[in-house]
SEPALO-524602 format. One record per residue (C-alpha): residue number from 1; residue in three letters; z, y, x. Coordinates in nm, 2 decimals, decimal comma. Each point is the difference from the previous one (the first is absolute). Example, Ala and Ser with C-alpha at 12.3 -4.5 7.8 and 13.67 -1.06 7.14 Angstrom:
<nodes>
+------+------+--------+--------+--------+
: resi : resn :      Z :      Y :      X :
+------+------+--------+--------+--------+
:    1 :  ALA :   0,78 :  -0,45 :   1,23 :
:    2 :  SER :  -0,07 :   0,34 :   0,14 :
+------+------+--------+--------+--------+
</nodes>
This chain:
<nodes>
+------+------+--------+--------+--------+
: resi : resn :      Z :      Y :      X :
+------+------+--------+--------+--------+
:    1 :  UNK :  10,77 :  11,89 :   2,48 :
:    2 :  UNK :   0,42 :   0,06 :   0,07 :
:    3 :  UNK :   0,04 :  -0,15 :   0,36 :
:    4 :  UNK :   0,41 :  -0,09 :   0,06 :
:    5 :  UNK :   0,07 :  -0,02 :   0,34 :
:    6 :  UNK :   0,28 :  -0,25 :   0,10 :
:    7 :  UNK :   0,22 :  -0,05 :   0,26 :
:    8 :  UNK :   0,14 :  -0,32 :   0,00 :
:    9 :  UNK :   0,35 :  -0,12 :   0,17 :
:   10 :  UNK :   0,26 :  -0,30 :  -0,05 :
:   11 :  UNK :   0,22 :   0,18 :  -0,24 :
:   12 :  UNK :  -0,22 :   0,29 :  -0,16 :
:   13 :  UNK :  -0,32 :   0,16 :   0,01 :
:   14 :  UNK :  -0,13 :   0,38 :  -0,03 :
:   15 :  UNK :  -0,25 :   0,12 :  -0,23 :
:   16 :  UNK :  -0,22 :   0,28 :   0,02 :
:   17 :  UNK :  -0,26 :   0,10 :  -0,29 :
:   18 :  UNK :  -0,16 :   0,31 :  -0,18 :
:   19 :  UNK :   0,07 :   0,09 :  -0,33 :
:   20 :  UNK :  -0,24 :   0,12 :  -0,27 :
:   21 :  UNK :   0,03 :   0,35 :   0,11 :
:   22 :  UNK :  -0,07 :  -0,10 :   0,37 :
:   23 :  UNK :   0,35 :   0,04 :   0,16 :
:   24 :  UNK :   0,13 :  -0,24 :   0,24 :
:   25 :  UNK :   0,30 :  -0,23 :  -0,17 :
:   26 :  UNK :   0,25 :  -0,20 :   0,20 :
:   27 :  UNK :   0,22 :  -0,32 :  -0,12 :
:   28 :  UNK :   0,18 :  -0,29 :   0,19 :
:   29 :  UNK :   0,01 :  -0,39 :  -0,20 :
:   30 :  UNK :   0,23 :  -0,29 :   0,12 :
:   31 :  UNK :  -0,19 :  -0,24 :   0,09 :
:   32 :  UNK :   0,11 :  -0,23 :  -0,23 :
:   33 :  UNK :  -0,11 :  -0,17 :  -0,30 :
:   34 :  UNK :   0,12 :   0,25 :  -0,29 :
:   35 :  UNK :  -0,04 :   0,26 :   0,18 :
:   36 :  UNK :  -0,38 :  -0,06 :   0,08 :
:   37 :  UNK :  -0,07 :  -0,10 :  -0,33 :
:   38 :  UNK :   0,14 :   0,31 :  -0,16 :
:   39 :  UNK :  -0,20 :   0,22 :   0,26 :
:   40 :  UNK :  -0,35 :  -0,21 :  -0,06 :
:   41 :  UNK :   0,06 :   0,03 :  -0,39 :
:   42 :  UNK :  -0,02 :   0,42 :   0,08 :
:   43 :  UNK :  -0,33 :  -0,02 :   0,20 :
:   44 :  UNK :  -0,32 :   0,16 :  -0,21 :
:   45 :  UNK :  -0,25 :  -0,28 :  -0,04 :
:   46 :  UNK :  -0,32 :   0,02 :   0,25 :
:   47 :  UNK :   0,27 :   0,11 :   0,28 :
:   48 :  UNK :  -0,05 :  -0,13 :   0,31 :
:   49 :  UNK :   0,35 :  -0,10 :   0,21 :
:   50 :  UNK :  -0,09 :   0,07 :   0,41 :
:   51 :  UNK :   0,27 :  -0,17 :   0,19 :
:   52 :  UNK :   0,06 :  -0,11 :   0,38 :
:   53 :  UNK :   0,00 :  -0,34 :   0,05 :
:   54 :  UNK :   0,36 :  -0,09 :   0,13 :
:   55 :  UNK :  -0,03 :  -0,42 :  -0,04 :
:   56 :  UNK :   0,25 :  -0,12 :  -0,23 :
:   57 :  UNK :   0,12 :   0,36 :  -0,13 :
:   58 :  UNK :  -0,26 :   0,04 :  -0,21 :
:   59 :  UNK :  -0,06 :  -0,35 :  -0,14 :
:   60 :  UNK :   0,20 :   0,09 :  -0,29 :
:   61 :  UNK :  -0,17 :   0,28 :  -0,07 :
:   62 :  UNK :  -0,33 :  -0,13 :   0,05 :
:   63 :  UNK :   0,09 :  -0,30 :  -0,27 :
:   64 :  UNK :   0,10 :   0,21 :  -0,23 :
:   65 :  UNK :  -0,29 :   0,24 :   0,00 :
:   66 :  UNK :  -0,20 :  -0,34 :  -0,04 :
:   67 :  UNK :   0,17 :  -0,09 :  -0,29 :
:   68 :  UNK :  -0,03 :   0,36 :  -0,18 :
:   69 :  UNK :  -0,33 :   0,06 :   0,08 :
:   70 :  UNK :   0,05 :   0,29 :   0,25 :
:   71 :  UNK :  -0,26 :   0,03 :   0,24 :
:   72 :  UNK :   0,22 :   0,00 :   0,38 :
:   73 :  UNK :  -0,17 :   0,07 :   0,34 :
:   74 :  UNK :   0,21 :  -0,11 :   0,33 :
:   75 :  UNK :  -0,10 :   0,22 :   0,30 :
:   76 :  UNK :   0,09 :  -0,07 :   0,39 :
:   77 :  UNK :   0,23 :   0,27 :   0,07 :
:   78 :  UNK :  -0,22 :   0,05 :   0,36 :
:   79 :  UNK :  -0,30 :   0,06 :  -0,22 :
:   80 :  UNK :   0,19 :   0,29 :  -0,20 :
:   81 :  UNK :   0,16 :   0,17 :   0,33 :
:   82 :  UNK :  -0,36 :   0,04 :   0,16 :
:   83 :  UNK :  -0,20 :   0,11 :  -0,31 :
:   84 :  UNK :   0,18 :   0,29 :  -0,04 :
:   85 :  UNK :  -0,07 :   0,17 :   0,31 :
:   86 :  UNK :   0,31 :   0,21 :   0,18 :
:   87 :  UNK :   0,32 :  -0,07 :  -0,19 :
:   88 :  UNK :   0,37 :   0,10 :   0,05 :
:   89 :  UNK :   0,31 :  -0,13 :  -0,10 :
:   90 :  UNK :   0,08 :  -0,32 :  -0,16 :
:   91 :  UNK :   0,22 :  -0,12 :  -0,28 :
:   92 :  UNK :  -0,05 :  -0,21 :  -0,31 :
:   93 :  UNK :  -0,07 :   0,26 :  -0,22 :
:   94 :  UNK :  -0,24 :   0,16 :   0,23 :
:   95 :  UNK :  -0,17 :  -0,37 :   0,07 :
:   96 :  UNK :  -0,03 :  -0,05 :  -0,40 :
:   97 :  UNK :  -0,19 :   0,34 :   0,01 :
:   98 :  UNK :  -0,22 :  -0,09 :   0,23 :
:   99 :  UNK :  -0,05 :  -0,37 :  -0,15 :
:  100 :  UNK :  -0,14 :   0,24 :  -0,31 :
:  101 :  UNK :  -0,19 :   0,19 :   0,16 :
:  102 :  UNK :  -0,16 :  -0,29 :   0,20 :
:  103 :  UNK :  -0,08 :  -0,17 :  -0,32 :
:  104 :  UNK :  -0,17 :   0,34 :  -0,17 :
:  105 :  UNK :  -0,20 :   0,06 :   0,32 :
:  106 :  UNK :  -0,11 :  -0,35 :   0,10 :
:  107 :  UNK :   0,00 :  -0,15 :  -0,36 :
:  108 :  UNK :  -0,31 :  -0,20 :   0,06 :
:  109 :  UNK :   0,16 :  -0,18 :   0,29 :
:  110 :  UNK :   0,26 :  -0,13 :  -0,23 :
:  111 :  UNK :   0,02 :  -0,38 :   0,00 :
:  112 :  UNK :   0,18 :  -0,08 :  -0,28 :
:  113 :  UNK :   0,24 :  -0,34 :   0,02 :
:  114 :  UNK :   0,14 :  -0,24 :  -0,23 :
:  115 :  UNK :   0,30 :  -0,22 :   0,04 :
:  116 :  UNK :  -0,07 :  -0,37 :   0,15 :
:  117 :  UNK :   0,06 :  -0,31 :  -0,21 :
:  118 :  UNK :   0,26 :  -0,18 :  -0,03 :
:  119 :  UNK :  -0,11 :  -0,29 :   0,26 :
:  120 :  UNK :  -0,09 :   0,28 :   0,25 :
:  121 :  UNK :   0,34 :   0,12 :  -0,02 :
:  122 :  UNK :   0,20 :  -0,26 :   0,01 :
:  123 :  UNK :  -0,25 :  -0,14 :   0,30 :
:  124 :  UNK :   0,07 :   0,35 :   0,14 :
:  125 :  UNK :   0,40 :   0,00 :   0,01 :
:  126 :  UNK :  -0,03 :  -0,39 :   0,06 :
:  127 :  UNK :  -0,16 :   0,09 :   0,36 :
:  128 :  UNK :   0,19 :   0,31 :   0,06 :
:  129 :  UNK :   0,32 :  -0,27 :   0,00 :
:  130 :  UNK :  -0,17 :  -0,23 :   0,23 :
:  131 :  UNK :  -0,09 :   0,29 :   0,27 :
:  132 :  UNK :   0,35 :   0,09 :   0,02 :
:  133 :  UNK :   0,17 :  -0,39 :   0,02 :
:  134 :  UNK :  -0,29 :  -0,03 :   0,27 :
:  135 :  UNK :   0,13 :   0,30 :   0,13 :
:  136 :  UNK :   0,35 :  -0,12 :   0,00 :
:  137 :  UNK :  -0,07 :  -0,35 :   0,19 :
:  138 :  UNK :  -0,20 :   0,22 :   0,22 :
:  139 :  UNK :   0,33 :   0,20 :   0,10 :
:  140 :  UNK :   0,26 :  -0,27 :  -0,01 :
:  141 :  UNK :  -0,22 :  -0,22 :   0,22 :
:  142 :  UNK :  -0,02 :   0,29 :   0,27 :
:  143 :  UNK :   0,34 :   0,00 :   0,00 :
:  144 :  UNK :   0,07 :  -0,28 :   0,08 :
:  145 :  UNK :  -0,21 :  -0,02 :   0,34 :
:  146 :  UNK :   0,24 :   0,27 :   0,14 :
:  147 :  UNK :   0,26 :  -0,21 :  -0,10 :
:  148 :  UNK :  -0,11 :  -0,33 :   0,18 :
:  149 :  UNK :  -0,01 :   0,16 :   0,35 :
:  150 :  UNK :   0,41 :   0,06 :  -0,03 :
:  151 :  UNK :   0,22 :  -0,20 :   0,24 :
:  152 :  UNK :   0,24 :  -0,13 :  -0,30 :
:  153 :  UNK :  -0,18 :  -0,07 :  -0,35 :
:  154 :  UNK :   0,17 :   0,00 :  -0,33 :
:  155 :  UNK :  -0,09 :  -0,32 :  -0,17 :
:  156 :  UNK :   0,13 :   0,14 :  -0,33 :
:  157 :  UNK :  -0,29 :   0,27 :  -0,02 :
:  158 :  UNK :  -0,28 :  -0,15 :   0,13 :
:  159 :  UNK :   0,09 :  -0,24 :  -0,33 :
:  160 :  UNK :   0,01 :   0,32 :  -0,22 :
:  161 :  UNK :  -0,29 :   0,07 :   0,22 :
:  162 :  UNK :  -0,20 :  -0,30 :  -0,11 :
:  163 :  UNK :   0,12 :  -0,03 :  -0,36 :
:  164 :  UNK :  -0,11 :   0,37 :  -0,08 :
:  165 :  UNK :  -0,33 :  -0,09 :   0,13 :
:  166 :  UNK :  -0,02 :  -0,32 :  -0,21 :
:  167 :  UNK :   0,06 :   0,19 :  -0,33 :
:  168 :  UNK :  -0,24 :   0,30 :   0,08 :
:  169 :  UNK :  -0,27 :  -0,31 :   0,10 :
:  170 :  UNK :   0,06 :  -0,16 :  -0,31 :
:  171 :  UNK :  -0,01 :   0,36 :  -0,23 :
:  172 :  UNK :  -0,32 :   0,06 :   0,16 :
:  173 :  UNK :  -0,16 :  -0,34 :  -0,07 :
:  174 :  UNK :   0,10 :   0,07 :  -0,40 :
:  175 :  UNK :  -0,09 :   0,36 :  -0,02 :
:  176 :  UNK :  -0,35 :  -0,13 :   0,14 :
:  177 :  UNK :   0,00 :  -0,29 :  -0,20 :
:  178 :  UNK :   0,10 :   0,26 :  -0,33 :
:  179 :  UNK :  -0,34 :   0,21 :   0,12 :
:  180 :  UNK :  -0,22 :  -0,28 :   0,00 :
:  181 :  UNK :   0,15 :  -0,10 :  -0,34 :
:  182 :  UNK :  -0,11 :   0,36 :  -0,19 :
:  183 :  UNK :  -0,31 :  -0,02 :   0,19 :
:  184 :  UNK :  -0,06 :  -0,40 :  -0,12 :
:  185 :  UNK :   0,07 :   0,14 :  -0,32 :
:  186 :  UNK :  -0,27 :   0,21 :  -0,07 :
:  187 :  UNK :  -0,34 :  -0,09 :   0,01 :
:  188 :  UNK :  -0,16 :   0,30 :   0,14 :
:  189 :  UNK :   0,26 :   0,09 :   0,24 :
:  190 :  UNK :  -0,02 :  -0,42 :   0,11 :
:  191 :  UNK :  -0,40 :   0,08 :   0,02 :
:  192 :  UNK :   0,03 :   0,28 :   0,26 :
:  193 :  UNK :   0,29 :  -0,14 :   0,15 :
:  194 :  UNK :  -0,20 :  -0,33 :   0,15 :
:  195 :  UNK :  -0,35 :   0,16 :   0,05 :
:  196 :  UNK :   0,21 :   0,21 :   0,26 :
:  197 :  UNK :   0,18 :  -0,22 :   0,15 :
:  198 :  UNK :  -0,30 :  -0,22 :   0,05 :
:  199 :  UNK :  -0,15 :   0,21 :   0,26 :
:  200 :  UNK :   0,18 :  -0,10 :   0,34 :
:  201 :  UNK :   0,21 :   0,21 :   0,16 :
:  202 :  UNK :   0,17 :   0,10 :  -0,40 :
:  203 :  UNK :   0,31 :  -0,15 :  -0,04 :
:  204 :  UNK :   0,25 :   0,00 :  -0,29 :
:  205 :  UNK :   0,17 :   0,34 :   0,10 :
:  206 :  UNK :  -0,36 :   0,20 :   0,07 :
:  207 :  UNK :  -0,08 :  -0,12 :  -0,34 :
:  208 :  UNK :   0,27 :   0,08 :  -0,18 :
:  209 :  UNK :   0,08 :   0,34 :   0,18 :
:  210 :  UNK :  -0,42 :   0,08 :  -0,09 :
:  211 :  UNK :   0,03 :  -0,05 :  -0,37 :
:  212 :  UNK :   0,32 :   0,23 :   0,00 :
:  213 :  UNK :  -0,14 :   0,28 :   0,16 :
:  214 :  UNK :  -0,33 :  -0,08 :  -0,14 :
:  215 :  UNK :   0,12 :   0,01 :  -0,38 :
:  216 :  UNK :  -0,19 :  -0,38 :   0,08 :
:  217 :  UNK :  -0,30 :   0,12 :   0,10 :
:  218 :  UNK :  -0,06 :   0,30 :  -0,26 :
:  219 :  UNK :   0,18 :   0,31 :   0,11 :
:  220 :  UNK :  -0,15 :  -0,02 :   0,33 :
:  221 :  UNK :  -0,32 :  -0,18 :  -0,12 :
:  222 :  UNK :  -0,23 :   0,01 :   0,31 :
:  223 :  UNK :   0,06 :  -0,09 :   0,37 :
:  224 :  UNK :  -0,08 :   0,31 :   0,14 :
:  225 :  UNK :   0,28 :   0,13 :  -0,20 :
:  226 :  UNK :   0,26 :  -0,23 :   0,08 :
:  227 :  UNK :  -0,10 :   0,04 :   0,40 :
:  228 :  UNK :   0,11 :   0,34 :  -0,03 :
:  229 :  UNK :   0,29 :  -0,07 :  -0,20 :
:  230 :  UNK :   0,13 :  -0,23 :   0,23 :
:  231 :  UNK :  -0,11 :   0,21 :   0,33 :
:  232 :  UNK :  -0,32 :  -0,18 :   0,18 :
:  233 :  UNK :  -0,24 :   0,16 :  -0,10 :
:  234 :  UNK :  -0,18 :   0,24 :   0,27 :
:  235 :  UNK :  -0,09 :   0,37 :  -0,10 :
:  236 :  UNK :  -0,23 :   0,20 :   0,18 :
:  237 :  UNK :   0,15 :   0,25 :   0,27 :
:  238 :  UNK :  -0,25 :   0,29 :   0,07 :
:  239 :  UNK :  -0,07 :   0,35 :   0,00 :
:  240 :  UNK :  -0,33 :   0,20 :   0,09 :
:  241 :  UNK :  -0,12 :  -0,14 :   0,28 :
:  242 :  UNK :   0,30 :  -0,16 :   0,11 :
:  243 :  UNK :  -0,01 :  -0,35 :  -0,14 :
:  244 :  UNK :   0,34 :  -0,26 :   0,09 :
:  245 :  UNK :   0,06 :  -0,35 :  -0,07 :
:  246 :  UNK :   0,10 :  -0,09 :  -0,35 :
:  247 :  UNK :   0,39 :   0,02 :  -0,05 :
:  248 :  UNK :   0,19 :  -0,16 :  -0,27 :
:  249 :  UNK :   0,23 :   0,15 :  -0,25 :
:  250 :  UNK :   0,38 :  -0,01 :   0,08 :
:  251 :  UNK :   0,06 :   0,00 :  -0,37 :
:  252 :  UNK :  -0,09 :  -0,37 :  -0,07 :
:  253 :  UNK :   0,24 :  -0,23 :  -0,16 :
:  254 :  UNK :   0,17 :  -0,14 :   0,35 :
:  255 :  UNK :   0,16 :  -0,25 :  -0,17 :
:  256 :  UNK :  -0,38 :  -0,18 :  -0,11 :
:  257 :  UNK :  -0,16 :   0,12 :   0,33 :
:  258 :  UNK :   0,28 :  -0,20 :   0,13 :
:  259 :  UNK :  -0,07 :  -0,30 :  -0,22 :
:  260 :  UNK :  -0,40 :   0,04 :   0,05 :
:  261 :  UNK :   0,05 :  -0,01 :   0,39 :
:  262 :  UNK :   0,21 :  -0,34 :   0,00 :
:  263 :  UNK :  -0,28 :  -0,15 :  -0,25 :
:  264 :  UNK :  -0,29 :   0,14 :   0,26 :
:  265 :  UNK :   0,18 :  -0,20 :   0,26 :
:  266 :  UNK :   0,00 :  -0,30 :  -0,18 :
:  267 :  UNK :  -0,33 :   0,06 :  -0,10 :
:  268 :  UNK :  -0,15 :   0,05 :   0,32 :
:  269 :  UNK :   0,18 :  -0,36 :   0,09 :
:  270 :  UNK :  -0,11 :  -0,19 :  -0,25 :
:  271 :  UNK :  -0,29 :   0,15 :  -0,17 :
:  272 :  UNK :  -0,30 :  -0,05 :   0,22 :
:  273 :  UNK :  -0,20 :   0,29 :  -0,11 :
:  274 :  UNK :   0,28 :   0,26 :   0,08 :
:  275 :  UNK :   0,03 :  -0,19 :   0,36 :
:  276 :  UNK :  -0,31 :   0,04 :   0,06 :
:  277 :  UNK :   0,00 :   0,36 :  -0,11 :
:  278 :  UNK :   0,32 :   0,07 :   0,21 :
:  279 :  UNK :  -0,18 :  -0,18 :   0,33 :
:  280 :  UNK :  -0,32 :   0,19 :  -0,07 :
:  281 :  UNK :   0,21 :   0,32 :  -0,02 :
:  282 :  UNK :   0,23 :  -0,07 :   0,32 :
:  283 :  UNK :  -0,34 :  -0,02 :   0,20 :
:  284 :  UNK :  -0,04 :   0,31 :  -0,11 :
:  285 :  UNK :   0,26 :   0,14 :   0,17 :
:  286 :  UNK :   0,16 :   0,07 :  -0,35 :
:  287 :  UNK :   0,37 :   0,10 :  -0,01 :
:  288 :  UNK :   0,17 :  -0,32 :  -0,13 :
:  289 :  UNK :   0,19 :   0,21 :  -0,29 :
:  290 :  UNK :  -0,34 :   0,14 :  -0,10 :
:  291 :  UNK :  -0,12 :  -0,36 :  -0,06 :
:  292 :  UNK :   0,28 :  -0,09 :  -0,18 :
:  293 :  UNK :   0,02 :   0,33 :  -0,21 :
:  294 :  UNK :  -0,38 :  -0,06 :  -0,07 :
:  295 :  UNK :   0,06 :  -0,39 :  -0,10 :
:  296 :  UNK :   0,28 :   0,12 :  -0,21 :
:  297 :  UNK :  -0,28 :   0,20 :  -0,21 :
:  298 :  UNK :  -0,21 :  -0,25 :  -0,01 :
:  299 :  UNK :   0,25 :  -0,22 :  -0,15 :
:  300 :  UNK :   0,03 :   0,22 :  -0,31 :
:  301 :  UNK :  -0,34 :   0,05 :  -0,02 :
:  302 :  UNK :  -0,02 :  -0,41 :  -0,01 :
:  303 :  UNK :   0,34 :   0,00 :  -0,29 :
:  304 :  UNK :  -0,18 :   0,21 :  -0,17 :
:  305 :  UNK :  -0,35 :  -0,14 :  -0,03 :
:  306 :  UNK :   0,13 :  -0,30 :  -0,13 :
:  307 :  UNK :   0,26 :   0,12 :  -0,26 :
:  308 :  UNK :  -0,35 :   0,21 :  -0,11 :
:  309 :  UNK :  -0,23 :  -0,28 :   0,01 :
:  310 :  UNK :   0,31 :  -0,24 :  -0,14 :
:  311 :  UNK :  -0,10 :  -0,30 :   0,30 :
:  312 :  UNK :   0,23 :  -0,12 :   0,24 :
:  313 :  UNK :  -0,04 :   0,12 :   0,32 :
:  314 :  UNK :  -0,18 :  -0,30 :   0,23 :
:  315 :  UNK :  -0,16 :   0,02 :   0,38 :
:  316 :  UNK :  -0,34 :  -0,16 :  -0,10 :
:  317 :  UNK :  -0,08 :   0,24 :  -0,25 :
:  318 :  UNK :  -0,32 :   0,20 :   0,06 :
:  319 :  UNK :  -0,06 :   0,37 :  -0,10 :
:  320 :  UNK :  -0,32 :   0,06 :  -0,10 :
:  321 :  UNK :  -0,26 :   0,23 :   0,04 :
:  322 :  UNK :   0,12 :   0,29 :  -0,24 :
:  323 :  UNK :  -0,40 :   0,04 :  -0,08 :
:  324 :  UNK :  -0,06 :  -0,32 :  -0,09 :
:  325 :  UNK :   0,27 :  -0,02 :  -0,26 :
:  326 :  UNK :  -0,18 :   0,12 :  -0,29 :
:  327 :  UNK :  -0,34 :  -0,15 :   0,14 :
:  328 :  UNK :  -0,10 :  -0,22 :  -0,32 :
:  329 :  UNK :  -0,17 :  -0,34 :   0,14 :
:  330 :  UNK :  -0,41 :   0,06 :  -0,06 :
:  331 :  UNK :   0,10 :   0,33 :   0,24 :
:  332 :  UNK :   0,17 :  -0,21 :   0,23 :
:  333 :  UNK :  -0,34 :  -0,19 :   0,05 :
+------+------+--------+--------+--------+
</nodes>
């Protein structure tokens, strides 16, 4: 099996490989469209590409890999730099060499990707846009508090003022509106789209950000796995006989934790089984953002059971007994 390592950057990436005879070969590919084609179109078949995952540097790569059948493995570049043990130096041809050498050595690690549809793409750019117009009205209307204190106003831009935040108000209403048009539009992404929404505390943007990061609901497929992935999920903390509180991982998706947390706190408003949880919790003498990090699991844990189960989420349902499920009725009796 020929493992290429890959360094991936905005204009170009390194490439590190062994040839037949076992010595180490170097090259550097534009990363552009010809020039990744032509590059691809020289790789053996069965090779396996082992490149960092940089975001949007490597979607290119990764969609064309996809459409030629080479097999591509993206890496966190933190994973690489502490499986290697002491290391010196750095540069791109070095990290391509070590992206090899990661892939030879850990080769059944390897989680191999393909590119997202179409609808999670343009979903995925679509939302990107809105975060940074939100962003935008964010900035302008900060501004424009340290402006209202002045002794003398200017009339003429608190009008640019208000226009500017009119248009990016009305950008953001169609963006959104665009997103829940692709989602409308297909029937399974529709599907997934209102069983999450139905659970309170979900709005439009948790749902939508979920299936992007989720590939909707298949990439990360289970709850537990998207708790880690967004960060509030607990891991143990001990060591012989020196046992700590669980601690969670700093390298959760902030941006969802962030989401998750303002859908707990509606939850624990208007849902009455997280209020009760959160009251039960605070009599506990439970830290309040330990309760809210623990309602925000619970929340996935709840989107999750009913994309699974395919039932909208409702407060009367009953769980039952996971040993009566399979009970036939004369057994019952």
């Amino acid at each position: 099996m020929q493992v290429y390592g890959i360094d991936l950057s905005k204009d170009k990436f390194d490439v590190n490989y062994l040839d037949a005879s076992g010595q180490q070969k170097k090259k550097t590919v534009k990363n552009n469209l010809s020039a990744i084609s032509s590059f691809l179109s020289t790789v053996p078949e069965g090779s396996v590409l082992c490149a960092e995952n940089t975001g949007t540097y490597g979607d290119l790569l990764l969609f064309l890999c996809n459409q030629l059948q080479v097999t591509i493995a993206l890496v966190p570049g933190y994973s690489v730099k502490h499986s290697l043990g002491l290391v010196k130096g750095k540069s791109d041809e070095v990290d391509a060499g070590r992206l090899r050498e990661y892939g030879e050595r850990f080769f059944d690690k390897l989680s191999f990707k393909t590119y997202q549809s179409e609808q999670i793409s343009e979903l995925r750019q679509l939302y990107s846009l809105r975060s940074q117009l939100v962003k935008s009205h964010k900035v302008l209307k900060t501004g424009s508090h340290g402006r209202s204190v002045m002794p003398m106003q200017s009339i003429s831009a608190q009008g640019y003022l208000e226009s500017s935040l009119q248009f990016i108000d009305q950008q953001i209403d169609a963006v959104e509106q665009e997103m829940l048009d692709i989602i409308t539009a297909n029937a399974d992404l529709d599907e997934n789209y209102q069983l999450a929404v139905s659970v309170k505390g979900i709005g439009p943007v948790i749902a939508t950000d979920l299936i992007i990061k989720t590939g909707n609901f298949r990439e990360i497929d289970t709850a537990s796995k998207a708790a880690s992935y967004a960060g509030v999920c607990p891991f143990p903390n001990s060591s012989g006989k020196m046992v700590l509180k669980t601690k969670i991982s700093p390298f959760g998706d902030k941006k969802l934790k962030t989401l998750l947390y303002m859908g707990a706190k509606s939850a624990v408003k208007h849902n009455k089984e997280y209020k009760l949880y959160y009251q039960k919790k605070r009599q506990e003498n439970k830290p309040h953002y330990l309760i809210m990090n623990n309602v925000s699991n619970k929340l996935l844990r709840t989107i999750y059971s009913v994309v699974c189960n395919k039932i909208p989420y409702t407060q009367d349902y009953i769980c039952l007994d996971p040993r009566e499920r399979n009970l036939t009725g004369s057994e019952k009796k």
